[in-house]
Each structure stands twice: as C-alpha cells, then as structure tokens.
mmCIF file as Biopython writes it, N, C-alpha, C and O atoms, coordinates in Angstrom:
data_model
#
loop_
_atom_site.group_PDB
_atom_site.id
_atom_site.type_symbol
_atom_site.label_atom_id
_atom_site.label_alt_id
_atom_site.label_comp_id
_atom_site.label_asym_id
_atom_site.label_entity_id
_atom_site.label_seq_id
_atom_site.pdbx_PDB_ins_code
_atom_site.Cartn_x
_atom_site.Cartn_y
_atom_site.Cartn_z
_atom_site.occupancy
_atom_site.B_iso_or_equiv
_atom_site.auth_seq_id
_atom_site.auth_asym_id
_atom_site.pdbx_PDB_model_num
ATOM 1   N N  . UNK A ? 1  ? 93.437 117.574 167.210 1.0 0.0 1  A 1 
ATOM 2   C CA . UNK A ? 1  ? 92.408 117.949 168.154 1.0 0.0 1  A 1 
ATOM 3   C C  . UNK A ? 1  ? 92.171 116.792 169.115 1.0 0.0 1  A 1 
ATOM 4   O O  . UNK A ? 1  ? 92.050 115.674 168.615 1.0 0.0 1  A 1 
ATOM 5   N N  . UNK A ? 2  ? 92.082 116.941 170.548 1.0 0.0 2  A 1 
ATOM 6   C CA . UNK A ? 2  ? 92.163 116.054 171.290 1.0 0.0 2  A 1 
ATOM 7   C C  . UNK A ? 2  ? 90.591 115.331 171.284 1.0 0.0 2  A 1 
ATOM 8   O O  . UNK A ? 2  ? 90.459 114.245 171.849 1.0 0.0 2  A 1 
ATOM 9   N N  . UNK A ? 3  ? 89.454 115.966 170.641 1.0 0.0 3  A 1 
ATOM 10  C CA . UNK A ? 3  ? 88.376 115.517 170.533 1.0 0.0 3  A 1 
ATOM 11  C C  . UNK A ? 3  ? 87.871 114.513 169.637 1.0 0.0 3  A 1 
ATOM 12  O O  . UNK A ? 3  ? 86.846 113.833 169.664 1.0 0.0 3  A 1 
ATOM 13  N N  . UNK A ? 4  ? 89.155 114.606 168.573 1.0 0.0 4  A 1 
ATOM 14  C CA . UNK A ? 4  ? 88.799 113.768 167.391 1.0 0.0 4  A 1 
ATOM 15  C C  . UNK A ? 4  ? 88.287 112.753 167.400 1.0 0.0 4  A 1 
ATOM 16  O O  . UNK A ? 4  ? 87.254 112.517 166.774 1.0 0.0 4  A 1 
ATOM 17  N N  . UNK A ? 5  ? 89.121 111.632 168.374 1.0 0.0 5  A 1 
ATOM 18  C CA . UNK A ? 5  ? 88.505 110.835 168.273 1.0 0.0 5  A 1 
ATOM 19  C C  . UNK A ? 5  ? 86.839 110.134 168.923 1.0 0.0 5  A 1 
ATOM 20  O O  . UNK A ? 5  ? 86.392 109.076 168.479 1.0 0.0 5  A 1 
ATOM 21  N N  . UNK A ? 6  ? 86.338 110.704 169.672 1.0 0.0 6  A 1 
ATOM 22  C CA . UNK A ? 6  ? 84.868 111.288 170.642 1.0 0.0 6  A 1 
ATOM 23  C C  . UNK A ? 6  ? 84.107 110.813 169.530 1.0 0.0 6  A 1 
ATOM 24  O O  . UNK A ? 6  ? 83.488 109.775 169.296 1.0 0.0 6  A 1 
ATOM 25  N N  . UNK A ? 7  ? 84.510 112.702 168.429 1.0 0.0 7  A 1 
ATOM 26  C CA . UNK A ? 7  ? 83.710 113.059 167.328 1.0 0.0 7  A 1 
ATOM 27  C C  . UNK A ? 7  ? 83.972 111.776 166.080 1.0 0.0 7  A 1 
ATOM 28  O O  . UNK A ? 7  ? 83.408 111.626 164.997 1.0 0.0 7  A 1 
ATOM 29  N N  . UNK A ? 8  ? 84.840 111.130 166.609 1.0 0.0 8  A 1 
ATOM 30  C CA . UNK A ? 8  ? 84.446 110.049 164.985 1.0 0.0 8  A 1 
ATOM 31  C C  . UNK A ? 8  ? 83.727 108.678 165.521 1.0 0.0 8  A 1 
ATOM 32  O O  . UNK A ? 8  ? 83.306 107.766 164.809 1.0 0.0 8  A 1 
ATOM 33  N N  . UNK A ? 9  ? 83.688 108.756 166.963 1.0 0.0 9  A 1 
ATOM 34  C CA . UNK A ? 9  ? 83.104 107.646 167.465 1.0 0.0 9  A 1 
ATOM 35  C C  . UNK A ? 9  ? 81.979 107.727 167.552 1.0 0.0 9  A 1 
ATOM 36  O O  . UNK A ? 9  ? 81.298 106.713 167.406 1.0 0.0 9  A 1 
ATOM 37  N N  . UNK A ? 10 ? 81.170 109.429 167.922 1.0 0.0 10 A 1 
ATOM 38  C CA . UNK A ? 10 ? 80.130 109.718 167.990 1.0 0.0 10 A 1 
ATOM 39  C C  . UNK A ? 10 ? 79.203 109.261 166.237 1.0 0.0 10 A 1 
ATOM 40  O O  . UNK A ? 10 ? 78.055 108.887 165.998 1.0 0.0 10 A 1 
ATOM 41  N N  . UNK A ? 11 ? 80.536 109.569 165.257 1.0 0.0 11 A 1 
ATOM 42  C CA . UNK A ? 11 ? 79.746 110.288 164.001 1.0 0.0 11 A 1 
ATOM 43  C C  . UNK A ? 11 ? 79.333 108.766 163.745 1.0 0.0 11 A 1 
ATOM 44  O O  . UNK A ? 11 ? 78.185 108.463 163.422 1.0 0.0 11 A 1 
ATOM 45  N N  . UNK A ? 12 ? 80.313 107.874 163.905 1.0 0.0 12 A 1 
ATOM 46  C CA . UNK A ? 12 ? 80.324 106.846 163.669 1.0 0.0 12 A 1 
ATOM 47  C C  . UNK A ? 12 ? 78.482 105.492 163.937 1.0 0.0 12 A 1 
ATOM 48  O O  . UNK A ? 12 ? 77.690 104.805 163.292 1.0 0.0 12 A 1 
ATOM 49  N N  . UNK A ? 13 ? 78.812 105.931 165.324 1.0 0.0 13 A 1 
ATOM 50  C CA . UNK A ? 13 ? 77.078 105.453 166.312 1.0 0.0 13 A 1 
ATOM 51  C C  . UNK A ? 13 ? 76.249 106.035 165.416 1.0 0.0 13 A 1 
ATOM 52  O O  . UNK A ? 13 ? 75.286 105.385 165.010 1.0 0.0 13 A 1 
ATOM 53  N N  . UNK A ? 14 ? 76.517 107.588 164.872 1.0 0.0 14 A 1 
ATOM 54  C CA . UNK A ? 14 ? 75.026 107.766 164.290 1.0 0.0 14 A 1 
ATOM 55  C C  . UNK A ? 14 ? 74.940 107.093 163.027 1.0 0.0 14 A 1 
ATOM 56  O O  . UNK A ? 14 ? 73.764 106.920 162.707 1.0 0.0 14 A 1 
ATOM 57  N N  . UNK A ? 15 ? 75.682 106.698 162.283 1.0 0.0 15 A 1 
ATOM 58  C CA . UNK A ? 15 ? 75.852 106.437 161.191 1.0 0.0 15 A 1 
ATOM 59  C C  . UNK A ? 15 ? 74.649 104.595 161.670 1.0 0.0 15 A 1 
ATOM 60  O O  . UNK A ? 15 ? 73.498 104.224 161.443 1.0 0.0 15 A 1 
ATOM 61  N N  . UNK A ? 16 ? 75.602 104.154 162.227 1.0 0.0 16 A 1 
ATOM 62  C CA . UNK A ? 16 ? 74.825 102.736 163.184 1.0 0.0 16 A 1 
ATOM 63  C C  . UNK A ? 16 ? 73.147 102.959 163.200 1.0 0.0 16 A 1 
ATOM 64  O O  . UNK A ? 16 ? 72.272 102.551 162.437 1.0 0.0 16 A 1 
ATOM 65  N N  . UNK A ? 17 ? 73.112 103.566 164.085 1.0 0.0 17 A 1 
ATOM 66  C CA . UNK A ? 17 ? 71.691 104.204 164.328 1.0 0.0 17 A 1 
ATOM 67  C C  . UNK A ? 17 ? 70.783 104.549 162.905 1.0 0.0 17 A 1 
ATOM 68  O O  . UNK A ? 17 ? 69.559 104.429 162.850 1.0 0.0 17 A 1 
ATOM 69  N N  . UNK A ? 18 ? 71.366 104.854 162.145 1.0 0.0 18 A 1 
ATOM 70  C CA . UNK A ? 18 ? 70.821 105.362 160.745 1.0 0.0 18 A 1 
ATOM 71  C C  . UNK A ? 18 ? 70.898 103.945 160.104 1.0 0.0 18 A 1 
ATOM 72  O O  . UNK A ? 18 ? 69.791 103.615 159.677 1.0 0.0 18 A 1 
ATOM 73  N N  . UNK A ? 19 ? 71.517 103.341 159.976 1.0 0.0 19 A 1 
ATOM 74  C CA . UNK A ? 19 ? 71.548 102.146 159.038 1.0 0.0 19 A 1 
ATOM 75  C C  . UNK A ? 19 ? 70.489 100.924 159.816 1.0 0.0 19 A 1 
ATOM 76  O O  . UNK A ? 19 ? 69.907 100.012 159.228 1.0 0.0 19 A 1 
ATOM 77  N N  . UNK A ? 20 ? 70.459 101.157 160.964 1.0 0.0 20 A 1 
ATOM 78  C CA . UNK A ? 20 ? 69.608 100.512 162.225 1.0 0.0 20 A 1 
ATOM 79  C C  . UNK A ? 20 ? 68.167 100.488 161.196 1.0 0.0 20 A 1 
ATOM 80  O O  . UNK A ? 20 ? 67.766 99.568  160.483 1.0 0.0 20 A 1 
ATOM 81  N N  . UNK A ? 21 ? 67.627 101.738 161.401 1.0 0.0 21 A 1 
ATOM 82  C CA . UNK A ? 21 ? 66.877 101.990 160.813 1.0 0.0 21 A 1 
ATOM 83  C C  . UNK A ? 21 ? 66.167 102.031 159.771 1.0 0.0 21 A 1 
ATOM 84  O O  . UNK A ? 21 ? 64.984 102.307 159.572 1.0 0.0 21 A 1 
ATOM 85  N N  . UNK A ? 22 ? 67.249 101.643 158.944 1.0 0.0 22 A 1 
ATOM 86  C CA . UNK A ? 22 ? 66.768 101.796 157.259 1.0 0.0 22 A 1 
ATOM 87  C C  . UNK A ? 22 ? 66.321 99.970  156.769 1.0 0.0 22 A 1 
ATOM 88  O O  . UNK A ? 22 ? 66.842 98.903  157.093 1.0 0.0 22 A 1 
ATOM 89  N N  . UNK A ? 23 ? 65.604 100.171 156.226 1.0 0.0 23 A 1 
ATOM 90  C CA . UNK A ? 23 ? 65.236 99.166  155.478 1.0 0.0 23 A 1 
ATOM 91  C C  . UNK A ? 23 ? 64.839 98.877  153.993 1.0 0.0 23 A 1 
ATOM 92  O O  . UNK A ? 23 ? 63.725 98.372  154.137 1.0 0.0 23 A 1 
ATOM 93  N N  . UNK A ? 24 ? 64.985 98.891  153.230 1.0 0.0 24 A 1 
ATOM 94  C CA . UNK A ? 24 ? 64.800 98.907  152.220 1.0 0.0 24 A 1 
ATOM 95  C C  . UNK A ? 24 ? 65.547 97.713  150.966 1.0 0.0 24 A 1 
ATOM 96  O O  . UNK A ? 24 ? 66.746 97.447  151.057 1.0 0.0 24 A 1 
ATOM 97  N N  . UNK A ? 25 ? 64.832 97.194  150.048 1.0 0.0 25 A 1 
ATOM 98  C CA . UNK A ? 25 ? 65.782 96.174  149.299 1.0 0.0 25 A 1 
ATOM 99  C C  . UNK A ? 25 ? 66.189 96.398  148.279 1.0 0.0 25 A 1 
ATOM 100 O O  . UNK A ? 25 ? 66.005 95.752  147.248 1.0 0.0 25 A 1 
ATOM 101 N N  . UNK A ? 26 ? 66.953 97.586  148.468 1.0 0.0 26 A 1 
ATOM 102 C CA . UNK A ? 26 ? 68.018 97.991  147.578 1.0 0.0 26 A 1 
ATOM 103 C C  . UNK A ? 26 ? 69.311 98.605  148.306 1.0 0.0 26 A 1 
ATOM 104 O O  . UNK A ? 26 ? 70.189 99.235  147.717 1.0 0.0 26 A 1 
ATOM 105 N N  . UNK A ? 27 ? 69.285 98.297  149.807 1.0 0.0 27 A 1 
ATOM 106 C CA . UNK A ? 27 ? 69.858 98.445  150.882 1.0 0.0 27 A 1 
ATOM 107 C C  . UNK A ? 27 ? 70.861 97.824  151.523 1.0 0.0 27 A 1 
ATOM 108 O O  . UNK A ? 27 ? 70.613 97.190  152.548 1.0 0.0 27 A 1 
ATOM 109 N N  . UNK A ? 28 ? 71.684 97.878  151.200 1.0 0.0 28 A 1 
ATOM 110 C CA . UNK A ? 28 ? 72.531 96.893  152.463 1.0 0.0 28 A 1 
ATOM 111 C C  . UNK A ? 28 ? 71.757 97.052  154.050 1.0 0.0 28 A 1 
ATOM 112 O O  . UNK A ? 28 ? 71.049 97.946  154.515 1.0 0.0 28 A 1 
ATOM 113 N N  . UNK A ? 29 ? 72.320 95.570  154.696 1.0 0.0 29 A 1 
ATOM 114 C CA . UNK A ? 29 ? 71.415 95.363  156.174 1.0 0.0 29 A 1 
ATOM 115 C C  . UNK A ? 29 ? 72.347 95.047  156.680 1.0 0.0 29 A 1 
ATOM 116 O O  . UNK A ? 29 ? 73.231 94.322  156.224 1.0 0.0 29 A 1 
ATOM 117 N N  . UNK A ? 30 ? 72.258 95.804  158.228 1.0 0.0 30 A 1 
ATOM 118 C CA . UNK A ? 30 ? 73.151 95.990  159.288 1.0 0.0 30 A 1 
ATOM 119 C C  . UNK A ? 30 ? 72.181 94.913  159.830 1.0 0.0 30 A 1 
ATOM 120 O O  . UNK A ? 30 ? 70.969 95.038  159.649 1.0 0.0 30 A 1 
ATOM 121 N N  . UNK A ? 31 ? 72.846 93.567  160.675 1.0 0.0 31 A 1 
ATOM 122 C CA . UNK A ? 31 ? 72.365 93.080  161.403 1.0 0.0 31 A 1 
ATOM 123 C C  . UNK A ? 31 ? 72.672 92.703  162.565 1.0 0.0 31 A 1 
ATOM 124 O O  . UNK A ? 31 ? 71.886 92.082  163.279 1.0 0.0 31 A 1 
ATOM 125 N N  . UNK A ? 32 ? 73.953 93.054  162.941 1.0 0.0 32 A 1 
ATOM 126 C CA . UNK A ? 32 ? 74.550 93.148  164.565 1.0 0.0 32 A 1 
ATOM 127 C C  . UNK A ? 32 ? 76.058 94.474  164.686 1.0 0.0 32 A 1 
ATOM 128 O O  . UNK A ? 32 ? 76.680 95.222  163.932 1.0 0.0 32 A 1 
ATOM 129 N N  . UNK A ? 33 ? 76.036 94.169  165.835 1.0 0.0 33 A 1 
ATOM 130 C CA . UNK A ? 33 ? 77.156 95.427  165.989 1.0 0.0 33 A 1 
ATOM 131 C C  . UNK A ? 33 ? 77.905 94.778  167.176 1.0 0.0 33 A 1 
ATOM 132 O O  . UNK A ? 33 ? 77.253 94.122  167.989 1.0 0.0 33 A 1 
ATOM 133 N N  . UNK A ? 34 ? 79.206 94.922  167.315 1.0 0.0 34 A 1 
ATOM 134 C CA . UNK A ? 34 ? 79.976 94.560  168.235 1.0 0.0 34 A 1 
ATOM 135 C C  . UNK A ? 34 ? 81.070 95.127  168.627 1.0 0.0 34 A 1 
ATOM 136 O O  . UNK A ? 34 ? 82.052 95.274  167.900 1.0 0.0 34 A 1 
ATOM 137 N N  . UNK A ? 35 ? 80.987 95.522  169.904 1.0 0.0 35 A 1 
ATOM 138 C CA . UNK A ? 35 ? 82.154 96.525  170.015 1.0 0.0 35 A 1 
ATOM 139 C C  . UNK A ? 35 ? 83.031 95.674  170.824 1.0 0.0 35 A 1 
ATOM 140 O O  . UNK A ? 35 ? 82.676 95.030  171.810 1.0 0.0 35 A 1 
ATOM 141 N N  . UNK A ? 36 ? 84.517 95.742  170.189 1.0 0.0 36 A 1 
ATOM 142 C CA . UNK A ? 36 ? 85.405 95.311  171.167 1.0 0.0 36 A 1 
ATOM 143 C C  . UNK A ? 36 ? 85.922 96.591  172.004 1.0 0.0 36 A 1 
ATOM 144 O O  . UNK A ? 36 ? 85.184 97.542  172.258 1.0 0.0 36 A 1 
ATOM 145 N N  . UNK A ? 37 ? 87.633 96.487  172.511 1.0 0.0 37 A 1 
ATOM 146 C CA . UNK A ? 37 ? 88.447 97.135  173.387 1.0 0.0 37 A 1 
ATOM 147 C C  . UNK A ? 37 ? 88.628 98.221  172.364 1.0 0.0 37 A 1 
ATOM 148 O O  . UNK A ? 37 ? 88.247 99.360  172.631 1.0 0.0 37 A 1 
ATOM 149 N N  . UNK A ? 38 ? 89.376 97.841  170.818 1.0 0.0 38 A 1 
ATOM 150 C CA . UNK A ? 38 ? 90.032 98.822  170.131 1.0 0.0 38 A 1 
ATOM 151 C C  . UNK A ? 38 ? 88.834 98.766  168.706 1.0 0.0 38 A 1 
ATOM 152 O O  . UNK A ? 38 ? 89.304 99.517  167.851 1.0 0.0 38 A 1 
ATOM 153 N N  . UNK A ? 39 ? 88.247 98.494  168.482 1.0 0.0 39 A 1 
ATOM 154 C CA . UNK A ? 39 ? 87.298 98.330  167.137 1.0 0.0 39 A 1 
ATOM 155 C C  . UNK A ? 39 ? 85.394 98.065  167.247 1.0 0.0 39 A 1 
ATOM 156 O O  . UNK A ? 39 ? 84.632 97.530  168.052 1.0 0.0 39 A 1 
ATOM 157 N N  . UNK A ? 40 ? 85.286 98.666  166.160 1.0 0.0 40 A 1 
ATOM 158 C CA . UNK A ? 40 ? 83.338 98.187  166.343 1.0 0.0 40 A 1 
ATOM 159 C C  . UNK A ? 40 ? 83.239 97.177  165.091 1.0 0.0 40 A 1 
ATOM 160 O O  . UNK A ? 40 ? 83.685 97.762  164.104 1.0 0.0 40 A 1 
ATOM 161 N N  . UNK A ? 41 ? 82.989 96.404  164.905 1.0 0.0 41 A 1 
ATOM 162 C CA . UNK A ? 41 ? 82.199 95.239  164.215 1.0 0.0 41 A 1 
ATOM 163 C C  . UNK A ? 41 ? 81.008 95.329  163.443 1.0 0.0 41 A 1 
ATOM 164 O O  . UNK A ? 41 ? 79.979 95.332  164.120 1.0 0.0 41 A 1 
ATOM 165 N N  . UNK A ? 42 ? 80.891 95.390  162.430 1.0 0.0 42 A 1 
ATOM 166 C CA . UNK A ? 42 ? 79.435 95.465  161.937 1.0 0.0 42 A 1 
ATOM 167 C C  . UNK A ? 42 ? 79.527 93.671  160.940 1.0 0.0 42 A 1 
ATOM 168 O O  . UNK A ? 42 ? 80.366 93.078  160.262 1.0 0.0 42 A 1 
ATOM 169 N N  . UNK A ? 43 ? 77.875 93.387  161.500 1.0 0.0 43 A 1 
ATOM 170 C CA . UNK A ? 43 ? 77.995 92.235  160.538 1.0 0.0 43 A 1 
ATOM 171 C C  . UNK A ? 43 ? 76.432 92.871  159.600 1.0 0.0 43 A 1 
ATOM 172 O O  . UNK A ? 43 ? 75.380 93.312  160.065 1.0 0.0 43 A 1 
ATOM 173 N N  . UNK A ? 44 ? 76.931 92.645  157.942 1.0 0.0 44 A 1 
ATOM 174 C CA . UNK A ? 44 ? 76.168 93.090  157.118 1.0 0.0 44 A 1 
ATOM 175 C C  . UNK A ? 44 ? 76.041 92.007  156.369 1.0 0.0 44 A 1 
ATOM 176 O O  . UNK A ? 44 ? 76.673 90.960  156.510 1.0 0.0 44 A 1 
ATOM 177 N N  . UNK A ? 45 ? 75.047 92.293  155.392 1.0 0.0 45 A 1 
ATOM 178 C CA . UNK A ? 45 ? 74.519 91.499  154.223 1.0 0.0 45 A 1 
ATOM 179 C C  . UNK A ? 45 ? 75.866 91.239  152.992 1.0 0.0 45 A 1 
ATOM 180 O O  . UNK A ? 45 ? 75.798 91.978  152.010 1.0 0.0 45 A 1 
ATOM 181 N N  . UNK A ? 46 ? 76.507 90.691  153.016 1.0 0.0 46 A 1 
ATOM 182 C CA . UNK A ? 46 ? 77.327 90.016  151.497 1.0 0.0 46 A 1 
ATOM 183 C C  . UNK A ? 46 ? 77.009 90.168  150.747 1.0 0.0 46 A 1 
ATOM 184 O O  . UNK A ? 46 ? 75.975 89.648  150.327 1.0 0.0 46 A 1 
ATOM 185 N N  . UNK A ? 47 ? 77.843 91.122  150.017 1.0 0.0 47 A 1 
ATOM 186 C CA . UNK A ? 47 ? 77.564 91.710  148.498 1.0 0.0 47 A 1 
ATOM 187 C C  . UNK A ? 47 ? 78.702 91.308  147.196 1.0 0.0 47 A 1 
ATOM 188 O O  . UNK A ? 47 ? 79.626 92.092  146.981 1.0 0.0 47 A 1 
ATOM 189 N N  . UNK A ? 48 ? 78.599 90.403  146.600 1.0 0.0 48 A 1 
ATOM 190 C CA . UNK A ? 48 ? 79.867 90.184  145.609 1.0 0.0 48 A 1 
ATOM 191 C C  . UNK A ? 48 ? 79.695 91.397  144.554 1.0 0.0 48 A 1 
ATOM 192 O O  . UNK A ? 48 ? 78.778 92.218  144.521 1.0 0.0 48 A 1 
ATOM 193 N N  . UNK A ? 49 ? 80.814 91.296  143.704 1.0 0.0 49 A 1 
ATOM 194 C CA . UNK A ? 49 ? 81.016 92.149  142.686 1.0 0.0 49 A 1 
ATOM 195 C C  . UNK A ? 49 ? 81.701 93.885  143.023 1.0 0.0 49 A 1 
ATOM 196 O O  . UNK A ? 49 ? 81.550 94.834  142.253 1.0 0.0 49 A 1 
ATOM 197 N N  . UNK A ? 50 ? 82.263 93.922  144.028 1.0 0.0 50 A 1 
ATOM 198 C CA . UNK A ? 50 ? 83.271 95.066  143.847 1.0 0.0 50 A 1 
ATOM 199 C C  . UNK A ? 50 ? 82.225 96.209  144.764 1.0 0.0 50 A 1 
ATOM 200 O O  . UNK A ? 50 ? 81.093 96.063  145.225 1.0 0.0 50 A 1 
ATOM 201 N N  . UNK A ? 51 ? 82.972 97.120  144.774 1.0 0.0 51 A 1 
ATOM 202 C CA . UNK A ? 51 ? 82.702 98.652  144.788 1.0 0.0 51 A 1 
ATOM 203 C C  . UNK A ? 51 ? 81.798 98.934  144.390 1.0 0.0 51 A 1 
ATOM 204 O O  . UNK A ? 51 ? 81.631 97.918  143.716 1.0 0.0 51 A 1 
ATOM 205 N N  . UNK A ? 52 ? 80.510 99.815  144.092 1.0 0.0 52 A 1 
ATOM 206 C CA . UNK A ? 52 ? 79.791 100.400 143.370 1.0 0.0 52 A 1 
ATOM 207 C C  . UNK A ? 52 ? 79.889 101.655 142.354 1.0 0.0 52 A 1 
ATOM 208 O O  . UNK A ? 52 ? 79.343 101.961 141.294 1.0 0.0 52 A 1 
ATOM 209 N N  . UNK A ? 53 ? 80.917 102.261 143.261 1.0 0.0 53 A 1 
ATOM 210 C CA . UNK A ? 53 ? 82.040 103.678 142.564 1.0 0.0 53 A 1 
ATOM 211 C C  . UNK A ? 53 ? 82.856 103.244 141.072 1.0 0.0 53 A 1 
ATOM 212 O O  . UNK A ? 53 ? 82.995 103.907 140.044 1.0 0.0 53 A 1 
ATOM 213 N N  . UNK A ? 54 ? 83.431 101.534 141.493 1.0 0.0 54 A 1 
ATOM 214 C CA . UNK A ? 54 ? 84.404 101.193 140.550 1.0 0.0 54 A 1 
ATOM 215 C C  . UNK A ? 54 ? 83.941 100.750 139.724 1.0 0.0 54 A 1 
ATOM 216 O O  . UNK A ? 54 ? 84.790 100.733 138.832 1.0 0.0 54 A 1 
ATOM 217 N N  . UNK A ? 55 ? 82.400 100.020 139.134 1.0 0.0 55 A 1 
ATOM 218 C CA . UNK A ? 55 ? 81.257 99.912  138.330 1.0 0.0 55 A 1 
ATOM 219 C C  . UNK A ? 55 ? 80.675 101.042 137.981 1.0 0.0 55 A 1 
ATOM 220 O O  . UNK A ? 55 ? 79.854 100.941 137.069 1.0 0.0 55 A 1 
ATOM 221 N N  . UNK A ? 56 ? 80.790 101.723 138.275 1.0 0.0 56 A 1 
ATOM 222 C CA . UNK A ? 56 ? 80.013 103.420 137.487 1.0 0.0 56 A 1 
ATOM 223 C C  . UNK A ? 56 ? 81.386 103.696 136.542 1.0 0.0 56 A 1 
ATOM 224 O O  . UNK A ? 56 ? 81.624 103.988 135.370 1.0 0.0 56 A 1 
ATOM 225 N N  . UNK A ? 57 ? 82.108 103.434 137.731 1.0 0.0 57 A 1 
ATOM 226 C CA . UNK A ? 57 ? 83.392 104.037 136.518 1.0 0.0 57 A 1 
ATOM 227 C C  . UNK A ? 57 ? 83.762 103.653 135.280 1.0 0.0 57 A 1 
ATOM 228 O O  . UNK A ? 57 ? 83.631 104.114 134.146 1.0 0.0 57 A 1 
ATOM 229 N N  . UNK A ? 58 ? 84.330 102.555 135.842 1.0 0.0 58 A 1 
ATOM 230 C CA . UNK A ? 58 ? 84.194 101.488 134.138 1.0 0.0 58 A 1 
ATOM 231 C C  . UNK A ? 58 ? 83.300 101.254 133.215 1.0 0.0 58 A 1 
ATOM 232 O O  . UNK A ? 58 ? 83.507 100.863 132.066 1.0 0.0 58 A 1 
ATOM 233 N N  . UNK A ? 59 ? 82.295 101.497 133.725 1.0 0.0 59 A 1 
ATOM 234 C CA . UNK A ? 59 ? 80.757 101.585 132.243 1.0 0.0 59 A 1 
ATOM 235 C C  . UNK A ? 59 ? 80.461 102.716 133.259 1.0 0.0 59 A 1 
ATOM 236 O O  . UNK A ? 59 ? 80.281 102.784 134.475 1.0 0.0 59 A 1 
ATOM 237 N N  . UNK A ? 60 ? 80.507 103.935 131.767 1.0 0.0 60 A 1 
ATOM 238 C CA . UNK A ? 60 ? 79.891 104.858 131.907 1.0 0.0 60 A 1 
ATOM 239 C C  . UNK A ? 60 ? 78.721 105.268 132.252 1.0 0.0 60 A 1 
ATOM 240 O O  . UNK A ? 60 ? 78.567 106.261 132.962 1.0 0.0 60 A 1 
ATOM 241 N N  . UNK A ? 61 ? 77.982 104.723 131.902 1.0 0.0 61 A 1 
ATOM 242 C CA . UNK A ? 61 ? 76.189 105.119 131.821 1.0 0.0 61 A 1 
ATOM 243 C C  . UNK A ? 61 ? 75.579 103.806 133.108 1.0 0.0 61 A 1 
ATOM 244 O O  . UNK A ? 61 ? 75.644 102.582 133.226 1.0 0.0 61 A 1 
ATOM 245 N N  . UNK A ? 62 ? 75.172 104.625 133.649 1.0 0.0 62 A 1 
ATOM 246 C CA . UNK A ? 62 ? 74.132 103.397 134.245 1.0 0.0 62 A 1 
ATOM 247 C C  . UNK A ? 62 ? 72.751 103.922 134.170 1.0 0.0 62 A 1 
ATOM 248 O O  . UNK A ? 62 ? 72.425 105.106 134.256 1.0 0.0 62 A 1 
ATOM 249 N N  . UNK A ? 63 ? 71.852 102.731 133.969 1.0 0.0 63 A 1 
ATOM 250 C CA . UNK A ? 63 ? 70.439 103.148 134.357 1.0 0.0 63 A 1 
ATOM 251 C C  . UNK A ? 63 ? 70.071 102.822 135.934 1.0 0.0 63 A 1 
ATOM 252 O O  . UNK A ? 63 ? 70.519 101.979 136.711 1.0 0.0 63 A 1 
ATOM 253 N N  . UNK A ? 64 ? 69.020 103.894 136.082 1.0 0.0 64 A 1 
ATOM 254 C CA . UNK A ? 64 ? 68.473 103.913 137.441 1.0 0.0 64 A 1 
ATOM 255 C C  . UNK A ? 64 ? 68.008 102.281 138.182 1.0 0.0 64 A 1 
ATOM 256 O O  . UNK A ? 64 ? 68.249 101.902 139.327 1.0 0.0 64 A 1 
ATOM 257 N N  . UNK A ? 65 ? 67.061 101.318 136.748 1.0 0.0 65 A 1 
ATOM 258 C CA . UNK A ? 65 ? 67.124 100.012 137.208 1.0 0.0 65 A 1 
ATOM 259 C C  . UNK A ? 65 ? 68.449 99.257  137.577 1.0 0.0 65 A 1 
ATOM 260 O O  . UNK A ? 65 ? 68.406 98.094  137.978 1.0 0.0 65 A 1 
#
C-alpha cells in the first residue's frame, strides 16, 4: 500500500504524543525526540535487566508489586 508508510509515521507521532503525556513512576520517560532525514530518535529513561516479556517468561508467576 502506497500509504503505509504516512500510516506508520502517523501511528508512530501518536504513540510520541501519548508517551509525551504520561507520567507515572512505574513508567518509562520520553524525554526528547529527534527527527532526522531517514529515522526518529527517542531519548528515554535506562532500564537494565532485559525485556519485560522475557522475565514473565522465565518465572512464571509474577506479583502485581
């Protein structure tokens, strides 16, 4: 579809816009955005320890804390 890429750039901004917004400290934080020629840039908060998907996986059970 010749629109595709529009629609992933669009989906993309809102996604920006939404994380813009959110605050919370259990949150990752968007704190700049940079668009070059071919790419957008996000600079976020540093999180060690992997995936969050790949920690559920490997221990089964998590609690909500």
């Amino acid at each position: 579809e010749s629109n595709q890429p529009n629609r992933t750039k669009v989906a993309l901004l809102n996604e920006i816009d939404i994380m813009r917004k959110t605050s919370h400290p259990n949150i990752i934080k968007l704190h700049e955005v940079y668009e070059g020629q071919f790419h957008i840039y996000l600079v976020m908060d540093l999180l060690k320890g992997g995936e969050l998907y790949e920690t559920i996986v490997k221990t089964a059970n998590q609690s909500e804390k």
